[in-house]
N, C-alpha and C positions, 0 to 999 in steps of 0.2 A: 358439505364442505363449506367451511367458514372463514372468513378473516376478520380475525377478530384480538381483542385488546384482553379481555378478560379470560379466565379459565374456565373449561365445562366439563363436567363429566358425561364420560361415555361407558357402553356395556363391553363385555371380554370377548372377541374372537377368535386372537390368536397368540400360539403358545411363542414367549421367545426369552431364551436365558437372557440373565443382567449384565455377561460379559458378551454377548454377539453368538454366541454358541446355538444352535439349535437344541431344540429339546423334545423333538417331536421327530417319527419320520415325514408327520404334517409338514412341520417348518422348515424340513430340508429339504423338500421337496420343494418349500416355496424359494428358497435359495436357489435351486436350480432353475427356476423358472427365470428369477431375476438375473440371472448371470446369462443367460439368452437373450435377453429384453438389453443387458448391457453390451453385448455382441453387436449392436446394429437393430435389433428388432425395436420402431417405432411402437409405442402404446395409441390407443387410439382415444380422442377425445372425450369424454364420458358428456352426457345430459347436463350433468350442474358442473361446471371445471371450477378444480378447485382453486385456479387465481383468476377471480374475474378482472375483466376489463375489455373493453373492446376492442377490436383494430388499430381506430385514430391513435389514443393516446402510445399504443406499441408503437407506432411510424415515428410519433412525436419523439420518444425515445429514441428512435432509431438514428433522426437526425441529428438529436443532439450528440450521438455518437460520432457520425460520422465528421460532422462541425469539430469535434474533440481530435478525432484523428488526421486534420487536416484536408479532409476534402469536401473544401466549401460550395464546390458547385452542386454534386448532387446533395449538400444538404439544402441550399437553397431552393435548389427544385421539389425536395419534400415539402420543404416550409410550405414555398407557393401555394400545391397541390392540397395542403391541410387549410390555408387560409382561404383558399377557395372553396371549400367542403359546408358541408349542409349542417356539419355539428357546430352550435354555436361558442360552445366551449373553447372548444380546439382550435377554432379556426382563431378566435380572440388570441389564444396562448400562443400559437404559429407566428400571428403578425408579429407578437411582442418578441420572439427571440430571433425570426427573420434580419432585422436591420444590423445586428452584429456581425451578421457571417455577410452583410452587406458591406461591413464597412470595412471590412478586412480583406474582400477581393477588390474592394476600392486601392484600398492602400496598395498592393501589391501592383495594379494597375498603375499606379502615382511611381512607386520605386523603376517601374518597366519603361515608362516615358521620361524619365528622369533620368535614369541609364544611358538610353539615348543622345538626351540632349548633351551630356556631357563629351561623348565624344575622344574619350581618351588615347585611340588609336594603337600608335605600337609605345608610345610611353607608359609609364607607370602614373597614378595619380601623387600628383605632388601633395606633400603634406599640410593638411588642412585642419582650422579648427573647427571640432565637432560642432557647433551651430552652423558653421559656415558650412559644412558641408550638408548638414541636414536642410536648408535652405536652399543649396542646389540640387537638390533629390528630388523634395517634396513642394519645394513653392508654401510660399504664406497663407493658402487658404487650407493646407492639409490637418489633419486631426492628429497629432502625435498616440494617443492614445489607442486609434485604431490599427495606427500601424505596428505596436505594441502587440497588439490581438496578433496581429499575423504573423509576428514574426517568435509570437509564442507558439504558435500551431507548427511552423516549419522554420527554420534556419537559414532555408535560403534555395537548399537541393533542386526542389520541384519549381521553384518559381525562375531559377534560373532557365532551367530548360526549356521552359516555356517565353523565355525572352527572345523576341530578333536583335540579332547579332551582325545583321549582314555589313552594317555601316562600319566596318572596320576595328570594332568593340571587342577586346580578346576576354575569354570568359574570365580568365585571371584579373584582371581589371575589375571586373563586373564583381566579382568576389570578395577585391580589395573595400570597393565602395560598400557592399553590403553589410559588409563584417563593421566599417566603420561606422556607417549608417545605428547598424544596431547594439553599437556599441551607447553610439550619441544615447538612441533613445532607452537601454535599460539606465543608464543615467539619470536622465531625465526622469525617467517616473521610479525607480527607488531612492534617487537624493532629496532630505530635506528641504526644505523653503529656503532659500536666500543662500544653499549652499556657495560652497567656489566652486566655479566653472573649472573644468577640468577638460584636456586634449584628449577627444575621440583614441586613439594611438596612442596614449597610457593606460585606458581601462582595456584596452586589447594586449598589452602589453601585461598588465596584473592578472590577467584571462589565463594566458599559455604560461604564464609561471606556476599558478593555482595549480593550473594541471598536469605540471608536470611532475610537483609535488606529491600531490595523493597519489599518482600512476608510480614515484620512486619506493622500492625496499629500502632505500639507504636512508636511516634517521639523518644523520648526521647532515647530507645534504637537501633533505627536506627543511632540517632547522636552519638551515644556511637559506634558502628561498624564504622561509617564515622571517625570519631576521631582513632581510632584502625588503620585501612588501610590508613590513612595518616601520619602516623609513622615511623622512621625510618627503623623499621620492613619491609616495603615493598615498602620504596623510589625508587627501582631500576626497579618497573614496569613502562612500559612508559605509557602514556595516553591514546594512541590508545590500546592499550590491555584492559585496566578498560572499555572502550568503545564497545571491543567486547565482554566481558565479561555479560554487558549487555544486549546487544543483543540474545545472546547464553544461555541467564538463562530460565532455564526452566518451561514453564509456570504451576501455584498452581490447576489450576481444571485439571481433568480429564476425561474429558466430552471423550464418544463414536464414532466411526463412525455410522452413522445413518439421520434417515430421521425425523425428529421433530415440533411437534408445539407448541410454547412457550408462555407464558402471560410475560408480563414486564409493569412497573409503566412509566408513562409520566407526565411531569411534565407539570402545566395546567389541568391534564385532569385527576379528579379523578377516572373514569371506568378503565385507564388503555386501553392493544392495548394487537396485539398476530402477532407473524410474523411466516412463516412455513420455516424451515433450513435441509438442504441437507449438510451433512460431508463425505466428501468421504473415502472409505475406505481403502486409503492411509495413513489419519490421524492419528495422534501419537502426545502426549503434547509437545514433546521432538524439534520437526520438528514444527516450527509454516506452517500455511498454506496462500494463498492468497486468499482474500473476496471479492466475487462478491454480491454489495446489486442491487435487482432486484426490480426496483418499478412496479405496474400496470396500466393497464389503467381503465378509469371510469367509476364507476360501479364494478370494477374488483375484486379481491384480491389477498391475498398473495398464495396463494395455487394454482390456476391457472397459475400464472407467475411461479412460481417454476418448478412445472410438464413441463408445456413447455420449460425449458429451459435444463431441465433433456431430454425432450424427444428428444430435437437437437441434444443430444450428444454432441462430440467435448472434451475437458481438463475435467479431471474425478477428477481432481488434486485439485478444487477449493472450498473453502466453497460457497455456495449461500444461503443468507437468501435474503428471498423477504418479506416484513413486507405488513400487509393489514390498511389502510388508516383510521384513527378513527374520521375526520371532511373532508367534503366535498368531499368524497368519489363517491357522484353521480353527483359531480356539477359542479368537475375541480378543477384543483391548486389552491391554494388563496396565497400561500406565506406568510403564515402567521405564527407564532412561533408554535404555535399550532401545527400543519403540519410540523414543519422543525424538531419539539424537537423530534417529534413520529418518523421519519425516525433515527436524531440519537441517541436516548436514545435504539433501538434496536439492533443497531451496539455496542453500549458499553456492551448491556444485551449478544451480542453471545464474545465478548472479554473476559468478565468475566467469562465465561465457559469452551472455546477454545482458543486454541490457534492460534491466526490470525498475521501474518506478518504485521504489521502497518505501514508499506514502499508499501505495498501491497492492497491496499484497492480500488476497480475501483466502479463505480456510474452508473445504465442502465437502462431507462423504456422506458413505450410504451406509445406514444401518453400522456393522463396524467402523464405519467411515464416518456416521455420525457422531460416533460414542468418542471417537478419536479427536475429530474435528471439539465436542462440546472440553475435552480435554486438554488439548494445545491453545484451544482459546484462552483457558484459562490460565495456564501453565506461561505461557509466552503473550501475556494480551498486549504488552505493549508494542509486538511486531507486526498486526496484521489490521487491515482497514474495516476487516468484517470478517464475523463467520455465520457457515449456513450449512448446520449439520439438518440432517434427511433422516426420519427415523432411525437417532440415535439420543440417548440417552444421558444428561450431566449427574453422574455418580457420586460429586464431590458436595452435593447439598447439605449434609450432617457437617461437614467438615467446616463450614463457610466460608468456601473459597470464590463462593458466585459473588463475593465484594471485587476480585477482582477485574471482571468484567461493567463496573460500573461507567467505562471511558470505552466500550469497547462493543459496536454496533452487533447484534444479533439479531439473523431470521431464523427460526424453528421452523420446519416442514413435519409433521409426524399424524398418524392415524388415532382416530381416536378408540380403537379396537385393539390396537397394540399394547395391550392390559396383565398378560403373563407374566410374571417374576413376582419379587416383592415389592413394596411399596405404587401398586399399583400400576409397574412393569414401566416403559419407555410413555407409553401416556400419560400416565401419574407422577411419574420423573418430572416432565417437561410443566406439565401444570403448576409444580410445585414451583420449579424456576420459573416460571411465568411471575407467580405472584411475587417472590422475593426480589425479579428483575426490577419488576415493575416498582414495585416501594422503592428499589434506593435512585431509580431513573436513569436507569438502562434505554439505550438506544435499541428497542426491544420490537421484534415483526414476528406475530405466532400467526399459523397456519396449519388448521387444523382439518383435516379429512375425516368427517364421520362415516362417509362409506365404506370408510377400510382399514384394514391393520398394518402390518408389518410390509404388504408390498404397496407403497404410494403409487399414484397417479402419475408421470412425468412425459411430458411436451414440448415441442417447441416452443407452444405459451408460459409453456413456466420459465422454462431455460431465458425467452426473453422480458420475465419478470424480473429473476434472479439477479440477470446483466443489468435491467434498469438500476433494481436498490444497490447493485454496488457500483454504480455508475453515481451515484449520487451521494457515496459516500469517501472519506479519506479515513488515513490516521492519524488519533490522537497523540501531538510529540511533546505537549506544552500543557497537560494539564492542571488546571488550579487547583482542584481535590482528587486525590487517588487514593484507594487501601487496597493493599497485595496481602494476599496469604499465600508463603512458598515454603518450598523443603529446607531446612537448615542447608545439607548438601545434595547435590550442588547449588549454588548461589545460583538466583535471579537474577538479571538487570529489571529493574523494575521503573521504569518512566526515567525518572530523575535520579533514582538510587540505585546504586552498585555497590553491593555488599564485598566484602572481601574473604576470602576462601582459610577457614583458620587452615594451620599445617597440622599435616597428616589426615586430613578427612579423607581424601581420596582413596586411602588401603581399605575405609571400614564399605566402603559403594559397593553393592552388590547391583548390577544394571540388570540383574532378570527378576526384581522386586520392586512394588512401586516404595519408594522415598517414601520416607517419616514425615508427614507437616510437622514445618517447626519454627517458621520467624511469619507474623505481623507487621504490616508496617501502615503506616497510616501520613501523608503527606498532604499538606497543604499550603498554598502562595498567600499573604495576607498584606493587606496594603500597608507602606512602608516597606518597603524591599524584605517583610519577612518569612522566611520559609518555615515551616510550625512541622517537625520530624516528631512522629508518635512510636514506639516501637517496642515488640514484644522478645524478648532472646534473640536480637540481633545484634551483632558482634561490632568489627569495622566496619565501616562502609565509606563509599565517595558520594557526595551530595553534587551533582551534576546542574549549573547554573546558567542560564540564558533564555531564549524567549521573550516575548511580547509581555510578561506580567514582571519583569525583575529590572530594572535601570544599573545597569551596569557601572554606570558612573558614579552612583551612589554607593555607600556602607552597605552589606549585605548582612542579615541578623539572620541565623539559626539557632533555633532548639531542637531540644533535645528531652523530649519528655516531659515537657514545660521547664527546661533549665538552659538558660541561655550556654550556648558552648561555645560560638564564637558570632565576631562580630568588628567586621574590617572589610576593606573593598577586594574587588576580586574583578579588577579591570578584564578588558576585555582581549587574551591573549589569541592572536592569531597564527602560532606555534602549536598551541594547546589545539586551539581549532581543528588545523590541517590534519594535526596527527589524531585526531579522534579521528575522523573522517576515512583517513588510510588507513588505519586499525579495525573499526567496525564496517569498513566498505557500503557507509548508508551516510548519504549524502541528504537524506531529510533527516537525521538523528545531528542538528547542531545544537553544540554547547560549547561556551570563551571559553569556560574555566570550570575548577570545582574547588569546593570546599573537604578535604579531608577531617575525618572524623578518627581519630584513633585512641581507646582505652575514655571511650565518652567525652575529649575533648577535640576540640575543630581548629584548624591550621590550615 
C-alpha cells in the first residue's frame, strides 16, 4: 500500500466488468462478502495500513474538528494533551493552533461579564450605538477579532445557556445585546477602512429582511424587500456584509438530529427513490452542517452504505445520506440522466429539510459507488467540495471530460489487482486519470493498495483520513480558469456559465441512455475586469458575474471566442442577488448580476 503522487503498475487478480457488473462467480461472490463487511462487519487492520500516519496527527485532526464545530473546551484539552506529548512535531503544531480556541473562549467569557455588568433588568436595552455598545460588552482591552472567532462558531445558543442570569437579567435581554453585539462586530471586520459608521440596529434590521426574502415564494414581494435594502436607508452597508448576511440566514425547516429514511420524487421516474440519512446530534438549523452523499455498490443500497459508514466511526459532525439506486441497480453505472437526477434530486430533498453548508458537500461510493461518484464529479464539478470514489473507475477518459475536474479536489482509493476489463480494468482507468489529473493541476490524492483488488482495506483509520482531507477542503465558486466538457442536453450550469435550453430538446431525451457529449467551454478572469468565454457548439447562455477577481464598479468586457461581444457595467444588483439565491437555494453560489449572451451578442 502506497501514497503516492505518481502512477504504478501492478499484476491482475481480479475479474470485474467496466460497468460494476460482475463477471465471475469469483467476483460475485466477492460482492457478497462486501455487502456483509457493509452490514456492520469491522475489517481488521492489516500489517502495512494502507493510510499511514500515526495517532497524534489523527487527535490533531480530530480537534480541529471539534474547534470547527464549536466545542472549544474539549478541543482545547486535545491541544493541551498533544503539546505536552513526546512527538516534537505535533506538540509544536498543537501549541500553534491552541491560542485560537483560547481566544474565543476568552471572548465569550468577556461577553458573559459584560452581560452582567450591564444589568438591564425587567427593561428592554435602550437603543445604542454599535460602538457604544460594543464598548459596554467588551471593555477597551478586548480583541474584536477574537470574538469574531466565536461568534463564527456559535450564534449565541450554547453561550447563553451557559451564562448566570440570577441578577435579575431576562434571557431576552441578553439575546437583544448579543444579536447587537454581533451585529457591531461582523461590521466591523467585513467594512472597508474609513467606512461610515453605521447603527448596530440597521444591520439587524437589513439581517431579517434578507431573510425574509430568500425564505418568500412570492417574486414580487422579494423585489419589493430588494428595492427597500437598496435605498438610501442602508447605502452604508458594504457588499461583503449583504454577502455574509446570506450565508448566516438561517435555514426555514427544522428538521431533527436522527437516523432517517425518506421517499423523494425523481424526475424521469414516476415510482420515485428513498435514500436513508444520518444527522448528527450536533445538528442545529441555525449552524448549517457539512454533507457527505454515500453512494453503493451493486446490488447494494442505501442503508447498508450508511450503517457502514456510521460503524467506522471517525467526524460525528457530518450529515450522510446515502440514497439507494432506482435503475440499474444490479447491472452497474450507465451514466444516464435517470441515474445522475436520482443521486441529485436527493441531495436537494435533504437541503430542503436541513440545513447543509453548500460550500460543504463531498461525493464517495464503493465500487458502483465509485464509478458513480468518478461520474457526477464530473458531470456536476461545480457542486461538490471533494470527491472520493473507492474502487471505481472514470470512463469518461477518451472523451476529455477529466478537464472538468480541473477546480475540483479528488482522492482515489483503488487496488492495484483490480486489472479485469479493458484498458487495463479500474487500476488502469485510475492511473490514467492519475497522469492527465496531475498535468492540468488537479487537486489530486491517489491511494493505491498493491495487496489487493476489487475488495479494499477500510477502517476507522481511513474513514478518519477521509474526514481530515475533506475537512481541509471547500468549494470552488470563483474560479479564474475553468474548461467543462457537457451534454448539449440537458444544459450544465457550469461555474460562471449557464447555457440556455434551446426549444424542444426535451421530446428528443431518452434518460435510460447516457447523453451525447456535445458543448466545450473554456472560461477565464483576466486582469482588467476581462472575462475571455472559449466555446465549442454552445448556443445562449448567461455569463454569471461577481467575486473577488471582477470590480463591479468598473466596465465589464466579455469575449467571445476572441470577439469582444459586449462591454458595459454591470453594477451590483441586489434584486438579482436575492433572487439567485431563492432560486438556486445555495447561499455560497453569489453573483450581482449577469451578462446575457444571445445569437453571439451580450446585453
Amino acid at each position: 500500500m502506497t501514497l503516492r503522487a505518481s502512477p504504478r503498475s501492478c499484476a491482475s487478480s481480479r475479474p470485474c466488468s467496466r460497468r460494476g457488473l460482475p463477471a465471475s462467480a469469483h467476483a460475485l461472490a466477492v460482492h457478497c462478502v462486501f455487502a456483509l463487511l457493509l452490514g456492520g462487519v469491522r475489517c481488521a487492520l492489516a500489517a502495512d495500513p494502507p493510510f499511514p500516519g500515526p495517532t497524534a496527527p489523527l487527535e490533531l485532526a480530530e480537534a480541529d474538528r471539534r474547534a470547527r464545530a464549536g466545542e472549544m473546551v474539549e478541543a482545547r484539552r486535545i491541544y493541551e494533551r498533544l503539546a505536552a506529548g513526546s512527538d516534537p512535531a505535533v506538540a509544536a503544531e498543537a501549541t500553534k493552533r491552541r491560542p485560537r480556541v483560547e481566544r474565543a473562549l476568552d471572548a465569550w467569557g468577556r461577553l458573559a461579564k459584560a452581560f452582567g455588568r450591564l444589568r438591564v433588568a425587567q427593561t428592554e436595552l435602550p437603543p445604542a450605538d454599535g460602538d457604544d455598545l460594543l464598548a459596554q460588552l467588551l471593555g477597551p482591552s478586548s480583541h474584536p477579532g477574537s470574538v469574531v472567532d466565536a461568534l463564527r462558531y456559535d450564534e449565541g445558543h450554547d453561550a447563553l445557556a451557559a451564562i448566570d442570569v440570577s441578577e435579575s437579567l431576562k434571557p431576552a435581554d441578553l439575546r437583544t445585546a448579543l444579536r447587537l453585539a454581533r451585529a457591531t462586530l461582523l461590521y466591523r471586520a467585513l467594512a472597508p477602512p474609513g467606512a461610515f459608521p453605521v447603527r448596530a440596529e440597521l444591520v439587524l434590521q437589513a439581517e431579517r429582511l434578507v431573510q425574509q426574502a430568500i425564505a418568500s415564494a412570492d417574486a414580487a414581494w422579494r423585489d419589493a424587500i430588494a428595492a427597500r435594502l437598496s435605498s438610501a436607508e442602508f447605502e452604508g452597508l458594504p457588499p461583503a456584509l449583504w454577502e455574509e448576511m446570506l450565508r448566516r440566514a438561517p435555514h426555514p425547516a427544522r428538521g431533527d438530529p436522527g437516523t432517517y429514511e425518506e421517499e423523494y420524487d425523481v424526475p424521469y421516474n414516476g415510482s420515485g427513490a428513498r435514500y436513508h440519512l444520518f444527522v448528527p446530534a450536533c445538528y442545529r438549523p441555525s449552524r448549517p452542517r457539512p454533507l457527505l452523499v454515500a453512494l453503493h455498490y451493486t446490488a447494494g443500497e442505501g442503508k447498508s452504505m450508511l450503517n457502514w459508514w456510521r460503524s467506522l466511526g471517525g467526524d460525528q459532525t457530518y450529515i450522510i445520506v446515502a440514497p439507494t439506486a432506482t435503475a440499474y441497480r444490479t447491472q452497474g453505472w450507465a451514466k444516464t440522466e435517470l441515474e445522475r437526477s436520482c443521486i441529485v434530486s436527493a441531495i436537494e430533498h435533504v437541503r430542503a429539510r436541513w440545513a447543509v453548508d453548500p460550500d460543504r458537500i463531498y461525493l464517495t461510493g464503493y465500487s458502483m459507488g465509485g464509478h458513480a461518484s468518478w461520474d457526477l464529479g464530473i458531470e456536476f464539478a461545480d457542486r461538490w467540495a471533494g470527491v472520493l470514489p473507492m474502487a471505481g473507475a472514470p470512463f469518461d477518459i477518451g472523451e476529455g471530460r477529466l478537464q472538468n475536474l480541473l477546480k475540483l479536489p479528488v482522492f482515489t482509493y483503488f487496488g492495484a489487482k483490480d486489472t479485469e476489463g479493458s484498458r487495463g480494468g479500474i487500476t488502469g482507468l485510475n492511473e490514467e486519470a492519475t497522469r492527465t489529473l496531475q498535468k492540468q493541476g488537479t487537486d489530486l490524492t491517489v491511494v493505491e493498495d498493491h495487496a489487493r483488488g476489487h475488495m479494499l482495506e477500510l477502517t476507522r483509520e481511513h474513514a478518519l483520513a477521509f474526514y481530515a482531507w475533506m475537512d481541509a477542503r471547500r468549494r470552488v465558486v470563483y474560479p479564474k480558469l475553468f474548461r467543462s466538457v457537457y451534454p448539449a442536453f440537458p444544459a450544465r450550469r457550469a461555474y460562471w456559465i449557464d447555457p440556455i435550453p434551446e426549444p424542444g430538446k426535451p421530446a428528443g431525451l431518452d434518460p435510460l441512455k447516457p447523453p451525447p457529449p456535445g458543448v466545450f467551454v473554456r472560461v477565464e478572469i483576466k486582469p482588467g475586469n476581462k472575462v475571455q468565454v472559449y466555446a465549442d457548439r454552445m448556443g445562449d447562455f448567461d455569463c454569471y458575474v461577481g467575486g473577488p477577481d471582477l470590480d463591479l464598479v468598473l466596465p465589464v468586457r466579455l469575449s467571445l471566442n476572441g470577439s469582444l461581444v459586449f462591454e458595459g457595467p454591470r453594477p451590483r444588483d441586489l434584486r438579482f442577488l436575492l433572487s439567485t439565491v431563492a432560486r438556486t437555494h445555495d447561499a455560497g453560489w453569489l453573483f450581482w448580476n449577469r451578462v446575457k449572451v444571445r445569437a453571439g451578442k451580450g446585453e
